[in-house]
NUTI-113412 format. One record per residue: residue in three letters; z negated, x negated, y of N, C-alpha, C in turn. Coordinates in pm, whole numbers, padded with zeros to 5 digits, always signed. Atoms other than C-alpha are relative to their C-alpha. Layout:
ALAZXYZXYZXY;...
***
This chain:
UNK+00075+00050-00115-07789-07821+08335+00076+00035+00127;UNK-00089+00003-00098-07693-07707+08691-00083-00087+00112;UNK+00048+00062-00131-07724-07846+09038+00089+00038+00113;UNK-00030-00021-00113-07675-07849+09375+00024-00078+00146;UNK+00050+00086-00098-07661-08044+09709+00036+00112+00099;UNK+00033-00041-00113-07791-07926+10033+00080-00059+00143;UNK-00071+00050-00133-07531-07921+10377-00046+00065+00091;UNK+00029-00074-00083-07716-07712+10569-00128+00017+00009;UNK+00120-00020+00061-08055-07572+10650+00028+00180-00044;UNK+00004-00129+00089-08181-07309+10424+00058+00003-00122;UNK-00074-00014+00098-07966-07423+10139-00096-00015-00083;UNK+00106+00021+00103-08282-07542+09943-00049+00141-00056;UNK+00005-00137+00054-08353-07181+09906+00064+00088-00055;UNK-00124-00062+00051-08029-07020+09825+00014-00070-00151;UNK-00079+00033+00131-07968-07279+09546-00121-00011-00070;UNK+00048-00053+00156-08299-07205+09368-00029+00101-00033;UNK-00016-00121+00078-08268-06881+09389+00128+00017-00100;UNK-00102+00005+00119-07909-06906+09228-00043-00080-00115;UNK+00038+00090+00166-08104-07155+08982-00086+00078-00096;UNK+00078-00133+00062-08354-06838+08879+00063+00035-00035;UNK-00100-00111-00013-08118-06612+08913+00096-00008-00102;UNK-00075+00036+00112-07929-06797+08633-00082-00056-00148;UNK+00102+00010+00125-08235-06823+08407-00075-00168+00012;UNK+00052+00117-00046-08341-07193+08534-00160+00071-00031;UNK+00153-00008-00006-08722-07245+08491-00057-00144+00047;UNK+00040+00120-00097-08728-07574+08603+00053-00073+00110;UNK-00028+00004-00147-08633-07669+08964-00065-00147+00054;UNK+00021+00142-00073-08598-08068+09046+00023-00023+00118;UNK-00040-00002-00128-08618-08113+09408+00016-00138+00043;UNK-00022+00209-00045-08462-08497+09528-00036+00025+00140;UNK-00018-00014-00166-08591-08500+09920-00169-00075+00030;UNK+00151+00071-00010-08940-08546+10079-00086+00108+00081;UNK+00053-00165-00039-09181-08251+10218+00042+00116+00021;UNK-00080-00146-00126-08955-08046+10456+00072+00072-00170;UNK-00092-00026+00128-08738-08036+10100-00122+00094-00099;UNK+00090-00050+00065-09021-07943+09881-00034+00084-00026;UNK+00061-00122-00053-09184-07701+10093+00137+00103-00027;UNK-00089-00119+00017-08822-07509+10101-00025+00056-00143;UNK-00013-00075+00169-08795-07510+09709-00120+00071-00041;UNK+00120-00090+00094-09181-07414+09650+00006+00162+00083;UNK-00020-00106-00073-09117-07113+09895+00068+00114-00052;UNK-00057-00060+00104-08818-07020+09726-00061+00033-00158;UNK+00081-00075+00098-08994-07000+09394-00096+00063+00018;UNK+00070-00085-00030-09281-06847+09503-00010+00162+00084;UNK-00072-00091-00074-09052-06577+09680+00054+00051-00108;UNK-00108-00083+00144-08853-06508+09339-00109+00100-00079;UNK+00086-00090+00069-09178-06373+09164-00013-00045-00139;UNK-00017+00037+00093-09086-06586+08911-00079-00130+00026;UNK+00071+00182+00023-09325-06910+08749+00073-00064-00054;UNK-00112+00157+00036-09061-07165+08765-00086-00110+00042;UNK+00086+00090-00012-09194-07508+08756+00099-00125+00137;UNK-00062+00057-00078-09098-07758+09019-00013-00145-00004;UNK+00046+00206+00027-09061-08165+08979+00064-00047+00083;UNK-00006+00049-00126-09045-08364+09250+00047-00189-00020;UNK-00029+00134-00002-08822-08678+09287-00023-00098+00179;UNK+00008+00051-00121-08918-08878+09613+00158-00023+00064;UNK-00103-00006-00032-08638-08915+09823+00027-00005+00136;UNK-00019+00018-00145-08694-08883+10183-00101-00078+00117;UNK+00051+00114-00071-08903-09025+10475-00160+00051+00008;UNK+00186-00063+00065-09281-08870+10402-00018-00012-00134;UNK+00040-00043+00202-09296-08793+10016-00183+00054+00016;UNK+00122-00001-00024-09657-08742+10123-00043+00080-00136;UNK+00030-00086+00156-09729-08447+09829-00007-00110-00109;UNK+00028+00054+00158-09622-08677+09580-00117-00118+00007;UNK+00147+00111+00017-09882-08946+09672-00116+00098-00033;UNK+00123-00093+00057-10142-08694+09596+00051+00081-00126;UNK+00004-00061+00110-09995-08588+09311+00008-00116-00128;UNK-00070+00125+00098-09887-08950+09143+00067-00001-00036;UNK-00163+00032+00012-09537-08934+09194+00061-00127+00043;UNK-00030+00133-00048-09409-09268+09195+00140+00005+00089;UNK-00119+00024-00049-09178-09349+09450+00091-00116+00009;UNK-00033+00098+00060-08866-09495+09475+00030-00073-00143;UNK+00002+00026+00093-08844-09499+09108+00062+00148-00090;UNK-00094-00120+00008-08563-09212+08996-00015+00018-00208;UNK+00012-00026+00186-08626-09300+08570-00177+00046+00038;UNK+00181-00045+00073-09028-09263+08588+00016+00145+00062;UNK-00052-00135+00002-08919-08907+08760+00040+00084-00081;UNK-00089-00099+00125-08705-08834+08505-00105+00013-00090;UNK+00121-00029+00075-08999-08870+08281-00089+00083+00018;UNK+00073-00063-00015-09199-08700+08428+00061+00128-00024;UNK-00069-00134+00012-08954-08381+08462-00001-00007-00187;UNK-00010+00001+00146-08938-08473+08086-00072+00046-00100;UNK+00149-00003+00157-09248-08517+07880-00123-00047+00164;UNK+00092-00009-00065-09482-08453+08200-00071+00108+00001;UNK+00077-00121-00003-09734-08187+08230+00015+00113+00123;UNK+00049-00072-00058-09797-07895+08416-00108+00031+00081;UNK+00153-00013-00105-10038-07870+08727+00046+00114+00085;UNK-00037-00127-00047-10077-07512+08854-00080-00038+00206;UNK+00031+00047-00169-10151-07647+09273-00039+00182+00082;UNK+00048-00075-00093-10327-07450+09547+00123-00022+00133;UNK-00034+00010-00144-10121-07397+09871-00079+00054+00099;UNK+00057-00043-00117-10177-07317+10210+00116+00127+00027;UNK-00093-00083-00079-10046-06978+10367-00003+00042+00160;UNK-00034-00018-00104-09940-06942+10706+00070+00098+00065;UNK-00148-00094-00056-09743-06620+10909+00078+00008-00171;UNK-00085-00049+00029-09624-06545+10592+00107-00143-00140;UNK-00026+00129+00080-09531-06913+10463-00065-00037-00043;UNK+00116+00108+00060-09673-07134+10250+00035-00138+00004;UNK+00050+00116+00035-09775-07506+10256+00024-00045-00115;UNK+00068+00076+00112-09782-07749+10032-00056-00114+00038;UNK+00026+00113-00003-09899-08054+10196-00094+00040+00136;UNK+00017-00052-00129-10039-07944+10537+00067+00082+00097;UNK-00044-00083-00111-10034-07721+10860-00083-00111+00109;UNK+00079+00108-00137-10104-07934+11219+00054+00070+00136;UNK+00028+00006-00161-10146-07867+11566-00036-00065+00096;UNK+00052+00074-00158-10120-08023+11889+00073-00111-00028;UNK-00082+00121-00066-10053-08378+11916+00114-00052-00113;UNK-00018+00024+00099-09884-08425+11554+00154+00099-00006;UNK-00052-00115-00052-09653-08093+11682+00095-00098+00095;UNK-00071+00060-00113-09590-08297+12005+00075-00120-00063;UNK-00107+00081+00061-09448-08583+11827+00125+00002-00066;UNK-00092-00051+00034-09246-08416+11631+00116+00049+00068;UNK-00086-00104-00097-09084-08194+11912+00030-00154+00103;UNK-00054+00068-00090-09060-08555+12123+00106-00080-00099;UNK-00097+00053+00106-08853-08682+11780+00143+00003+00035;UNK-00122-00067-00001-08575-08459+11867+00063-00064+00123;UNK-00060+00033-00093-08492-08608+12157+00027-00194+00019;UNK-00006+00124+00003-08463-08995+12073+00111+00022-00120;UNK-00140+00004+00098-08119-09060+11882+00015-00108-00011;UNK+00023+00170+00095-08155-09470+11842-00083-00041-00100;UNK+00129+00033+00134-08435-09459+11591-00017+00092-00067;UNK+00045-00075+00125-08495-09319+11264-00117-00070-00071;UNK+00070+00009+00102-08727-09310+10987-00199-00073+00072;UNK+00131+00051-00022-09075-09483+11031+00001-00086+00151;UNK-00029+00017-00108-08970-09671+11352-00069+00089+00108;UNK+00051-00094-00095-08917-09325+11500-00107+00032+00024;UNK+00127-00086+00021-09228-09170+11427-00130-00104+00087;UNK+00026+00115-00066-09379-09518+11561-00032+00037+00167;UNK-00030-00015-00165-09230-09475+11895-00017+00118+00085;UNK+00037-00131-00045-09252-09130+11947-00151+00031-00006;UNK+00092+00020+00012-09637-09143+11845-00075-00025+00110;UNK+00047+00094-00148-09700-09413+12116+00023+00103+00167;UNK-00013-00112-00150-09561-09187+12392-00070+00088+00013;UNK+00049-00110-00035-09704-08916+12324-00160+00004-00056;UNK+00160+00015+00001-10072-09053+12296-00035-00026+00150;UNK+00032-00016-00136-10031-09106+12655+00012+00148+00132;UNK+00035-00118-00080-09910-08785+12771-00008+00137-00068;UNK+00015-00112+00080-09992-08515+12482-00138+00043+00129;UNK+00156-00039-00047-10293-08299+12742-00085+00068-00093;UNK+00055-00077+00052-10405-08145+12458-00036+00126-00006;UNK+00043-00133+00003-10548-07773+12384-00089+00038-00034;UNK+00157-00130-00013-10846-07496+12385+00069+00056-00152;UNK-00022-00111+00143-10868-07315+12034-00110+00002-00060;UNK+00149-00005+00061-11148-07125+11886+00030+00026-00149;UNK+00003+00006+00167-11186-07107+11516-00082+00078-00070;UNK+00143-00086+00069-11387-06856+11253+00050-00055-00144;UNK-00005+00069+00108-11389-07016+10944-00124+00037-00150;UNK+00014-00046+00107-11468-06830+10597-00129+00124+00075;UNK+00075-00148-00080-11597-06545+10874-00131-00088+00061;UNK+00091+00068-00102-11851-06793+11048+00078-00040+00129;UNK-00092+00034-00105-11692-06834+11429-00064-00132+00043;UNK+00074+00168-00081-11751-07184+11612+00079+00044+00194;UNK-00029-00081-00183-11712-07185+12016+00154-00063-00004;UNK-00164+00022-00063-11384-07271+12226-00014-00186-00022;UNK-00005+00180-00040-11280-07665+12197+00131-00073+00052;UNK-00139+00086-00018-11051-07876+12343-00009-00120-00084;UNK-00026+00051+00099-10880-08054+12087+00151-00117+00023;UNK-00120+00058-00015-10614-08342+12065+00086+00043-00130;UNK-00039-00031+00132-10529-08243+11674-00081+00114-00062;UNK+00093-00072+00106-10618-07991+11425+00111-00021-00109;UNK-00082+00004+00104-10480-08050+11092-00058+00100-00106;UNK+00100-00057+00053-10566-07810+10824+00161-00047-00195;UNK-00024+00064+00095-10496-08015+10457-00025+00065-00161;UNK+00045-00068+00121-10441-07858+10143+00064-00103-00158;UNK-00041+00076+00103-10302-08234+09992-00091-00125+00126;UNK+00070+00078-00096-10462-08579+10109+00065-00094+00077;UNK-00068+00099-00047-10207-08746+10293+00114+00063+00101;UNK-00093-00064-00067-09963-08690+10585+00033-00097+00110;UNK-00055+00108-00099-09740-08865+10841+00056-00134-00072;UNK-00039+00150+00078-09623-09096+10600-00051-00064-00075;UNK+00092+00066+00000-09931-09229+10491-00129-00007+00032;UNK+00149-00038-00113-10221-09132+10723-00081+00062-00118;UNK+00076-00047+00111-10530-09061+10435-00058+00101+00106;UNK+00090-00041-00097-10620-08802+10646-00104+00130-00040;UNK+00111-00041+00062-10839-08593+10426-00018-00039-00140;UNK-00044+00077+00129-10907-08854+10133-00102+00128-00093;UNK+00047-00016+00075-11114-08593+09967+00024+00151-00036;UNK-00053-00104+00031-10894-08271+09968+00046-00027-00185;UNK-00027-00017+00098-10832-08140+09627+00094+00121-00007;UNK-00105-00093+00002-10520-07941+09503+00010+00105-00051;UNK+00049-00096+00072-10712-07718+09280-00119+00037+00009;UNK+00160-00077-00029-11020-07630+09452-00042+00144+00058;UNK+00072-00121-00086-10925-07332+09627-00032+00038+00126;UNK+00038+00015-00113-10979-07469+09963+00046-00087+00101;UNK-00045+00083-00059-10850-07634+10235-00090-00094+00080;UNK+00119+00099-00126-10988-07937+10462+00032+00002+00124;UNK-00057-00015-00159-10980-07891+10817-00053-00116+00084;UNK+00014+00129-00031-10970-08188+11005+00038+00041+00145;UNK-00012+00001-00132-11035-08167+11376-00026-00113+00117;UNK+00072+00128-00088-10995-08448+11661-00018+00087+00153;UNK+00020-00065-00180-11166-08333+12028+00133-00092+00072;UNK-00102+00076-00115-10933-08468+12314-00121-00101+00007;UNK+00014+00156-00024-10987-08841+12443+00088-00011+00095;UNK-00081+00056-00045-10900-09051+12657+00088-00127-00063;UNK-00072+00074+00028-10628-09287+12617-00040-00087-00083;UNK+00029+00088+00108-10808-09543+12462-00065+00014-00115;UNK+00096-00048+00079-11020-09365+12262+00086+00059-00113;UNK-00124+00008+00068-10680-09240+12142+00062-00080-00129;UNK-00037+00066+00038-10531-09527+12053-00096-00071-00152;UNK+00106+00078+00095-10893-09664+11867+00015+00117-00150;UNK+00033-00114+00144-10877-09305+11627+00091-00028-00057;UNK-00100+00016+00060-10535-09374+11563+00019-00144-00085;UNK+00060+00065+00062-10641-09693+11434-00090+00035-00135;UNK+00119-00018+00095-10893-09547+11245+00022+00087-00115;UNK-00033-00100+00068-10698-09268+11126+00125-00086-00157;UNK-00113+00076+00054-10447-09543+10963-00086-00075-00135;UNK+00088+00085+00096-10742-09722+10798-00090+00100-00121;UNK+00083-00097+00116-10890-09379+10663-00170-00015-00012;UNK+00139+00008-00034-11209-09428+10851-00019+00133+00108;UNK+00020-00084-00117-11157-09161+11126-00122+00117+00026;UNK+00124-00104+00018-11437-08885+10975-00080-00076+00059;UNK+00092+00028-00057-11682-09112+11111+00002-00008+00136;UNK+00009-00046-00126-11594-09084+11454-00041+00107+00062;UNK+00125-00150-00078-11826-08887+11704+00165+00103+00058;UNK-00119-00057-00070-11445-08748+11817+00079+00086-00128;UNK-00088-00078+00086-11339-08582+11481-00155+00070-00106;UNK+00071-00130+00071-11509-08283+11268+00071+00057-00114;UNK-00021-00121+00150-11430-08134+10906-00081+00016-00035;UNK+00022-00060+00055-11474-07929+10712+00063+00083-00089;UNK-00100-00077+00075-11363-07651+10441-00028+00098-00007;UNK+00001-00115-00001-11268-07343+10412+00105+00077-00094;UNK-00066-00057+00079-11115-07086+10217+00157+00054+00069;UNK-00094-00067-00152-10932-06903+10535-00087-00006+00106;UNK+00015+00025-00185-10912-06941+10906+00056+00093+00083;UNK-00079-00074-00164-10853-06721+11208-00012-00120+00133;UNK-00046+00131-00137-10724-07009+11518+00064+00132+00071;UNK-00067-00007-00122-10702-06858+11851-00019-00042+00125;UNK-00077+00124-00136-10515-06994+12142+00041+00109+00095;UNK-00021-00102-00122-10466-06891+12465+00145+00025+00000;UNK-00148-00032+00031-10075-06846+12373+00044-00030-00128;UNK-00101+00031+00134-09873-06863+12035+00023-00125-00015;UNK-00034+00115-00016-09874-07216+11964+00100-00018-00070;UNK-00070+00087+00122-09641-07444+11776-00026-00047-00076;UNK+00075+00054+00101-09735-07587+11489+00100-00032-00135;UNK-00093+00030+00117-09586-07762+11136-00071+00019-00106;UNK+00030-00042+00137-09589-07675+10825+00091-00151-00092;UNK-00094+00110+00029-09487-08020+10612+00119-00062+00035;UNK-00094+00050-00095-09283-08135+10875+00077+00087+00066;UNK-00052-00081-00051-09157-07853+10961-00030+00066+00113;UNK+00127-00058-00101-09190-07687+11286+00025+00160+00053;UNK-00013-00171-00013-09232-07314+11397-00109+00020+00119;UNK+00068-00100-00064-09352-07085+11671-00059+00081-00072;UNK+00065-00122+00024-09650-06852+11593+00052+00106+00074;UNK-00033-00144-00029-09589-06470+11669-00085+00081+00129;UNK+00100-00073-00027-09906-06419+11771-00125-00159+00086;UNK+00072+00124+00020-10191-06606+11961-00174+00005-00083;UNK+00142-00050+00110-10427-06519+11670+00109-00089-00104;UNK-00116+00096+00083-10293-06748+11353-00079+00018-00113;UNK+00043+00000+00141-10438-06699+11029+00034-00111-00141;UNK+00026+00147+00069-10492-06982+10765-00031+00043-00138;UNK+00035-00074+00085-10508-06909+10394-00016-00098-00139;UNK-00018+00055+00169-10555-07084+10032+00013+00076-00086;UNK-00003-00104+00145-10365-06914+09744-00050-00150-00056;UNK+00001+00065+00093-10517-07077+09462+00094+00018-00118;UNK-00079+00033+00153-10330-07204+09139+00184+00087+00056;UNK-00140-00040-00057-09989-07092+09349+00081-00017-00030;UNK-00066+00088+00023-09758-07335+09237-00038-00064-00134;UNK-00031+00077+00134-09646-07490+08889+00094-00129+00047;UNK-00045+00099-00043-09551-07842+08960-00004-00099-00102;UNK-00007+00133+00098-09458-08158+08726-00119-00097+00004;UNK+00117+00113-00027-09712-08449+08695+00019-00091-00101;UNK+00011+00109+00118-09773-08784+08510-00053+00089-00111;UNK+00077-00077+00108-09888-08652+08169-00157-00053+00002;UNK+00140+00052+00000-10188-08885+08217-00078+00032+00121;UNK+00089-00018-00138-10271-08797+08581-00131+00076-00022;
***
């Protein structure tokens, strides 16, 4: 059995390629998206179908709630890596990356990027406080969309999330009816608002009522072309990155990923 721990970034990738690279086929990742996303990257970069089992561990786990990874609970893990099954998962591809839990834009972006700059608060707190601020001064953005080659016009938007698991931010159900083996992603769009109108989605978005608001729009798609009047920013399971380009392309490999699961899920 080998292993590894991560002091840096990028190490999640180095040590499962040295875990391939040494005949490994199964690849336990202890962390919580950002972690995840490195290791399924790395395997899906080796060329090799290594399987990947997922111990909760950090401050999202979001994936594993859509997959029925219990968290918080390091023996029913082990079980699962044990005498659990095999689920071959859809990702999302991005520039080149892939997803496993979501890609977001705009105000979800801005929180993130106002994270970095608060050093008294961690974990759920942060995300809290940083949230609140920046529902007052995120201005939002213009971005047009063509979606499985049908185009839609220009919109100003406070969010676009595009969901290829049903859960994100911690918790937020924010597409309860994405599936991980359909092939397709859910695109989840909120128009801009004002402040209070804000505050009421974000409410709503917590309760997993938000689709019914006249202020948010999905739908699904296979692939997306998003363009913006400049290269936006945007995250990939917490992660965050500059586009190249202000054209952005959106993708579902199906059956991408070999991942652990309850045997009963």
């Amino acid at each position: 059995m080998g292993h590894g721990l991560t002091t840096k970034a990028g190490d999640e990738a180095r040590l499962t390629l040295e875990a391939i690279g040494q005949g490994y086929r199964t690849i336990v990742a202890v962390g919580g998206d950002g972690t995840w996303s490195n290791v399924g990257n790395a395997i899906l970069g080796s060329g090799v179908r290594a399987r990947l089992g997922l111990v909760p561990g950090g401050t999202g786990c979001d994936l594993a709630k859509s997959l029925g990874i219990p968290p918080r609970d390091v023996r029913g893990c082990a079980r699962i890596v044990k005498d659990g099954r095999v689920r071959s998962i859809d990702t999302g591809r991005i520039e080149g990356r892939h997803f496993l839990n979501i890609a977001g834009f705009g105000y979800d972006v801005a929180v993130l990027e106002e994270s970095w700059n608060v050093a008294y608060l961690e974990g759920p707190l942060l995300y809290l406080y940083c949230a609140l601020r920046q529902l007052g001064s995120f201005p939002g953005f213009s971005m047009e969309m063509t979606a499985d080659g049908a185009s839609e016009p220009k919109r100003d938007l406070l969010m676009l999330v595009i969901a290829n698991a049903r859960v994100f931010g911690g918790g937020f159900q924010i597409a309860p009816s994405a599936e991980l083996g359909d092939g397709q992603l859910d695109v989840v769009a909120f128009g801009n608002m004002g402040f209070f109108s804000r505050l009421r989605i974000m409410q709503q978005l917590l309760a997993g009522t938000h689709a019914a608001s006249v202020h948010v729009t999905t739908g699904r798609a296979s692939h997306l072309t998003l363009r913006f009047s400049e290269p936006p920013a945007y995250e990939t399971d917490g992660e965050w990155n500059r586009a190249v380009s202000n054209e952005v392309r959106v993708e579902s490999v199906p059956g991408a990923l070999d991942v652990l699961v309850p045997a009963r899920a």
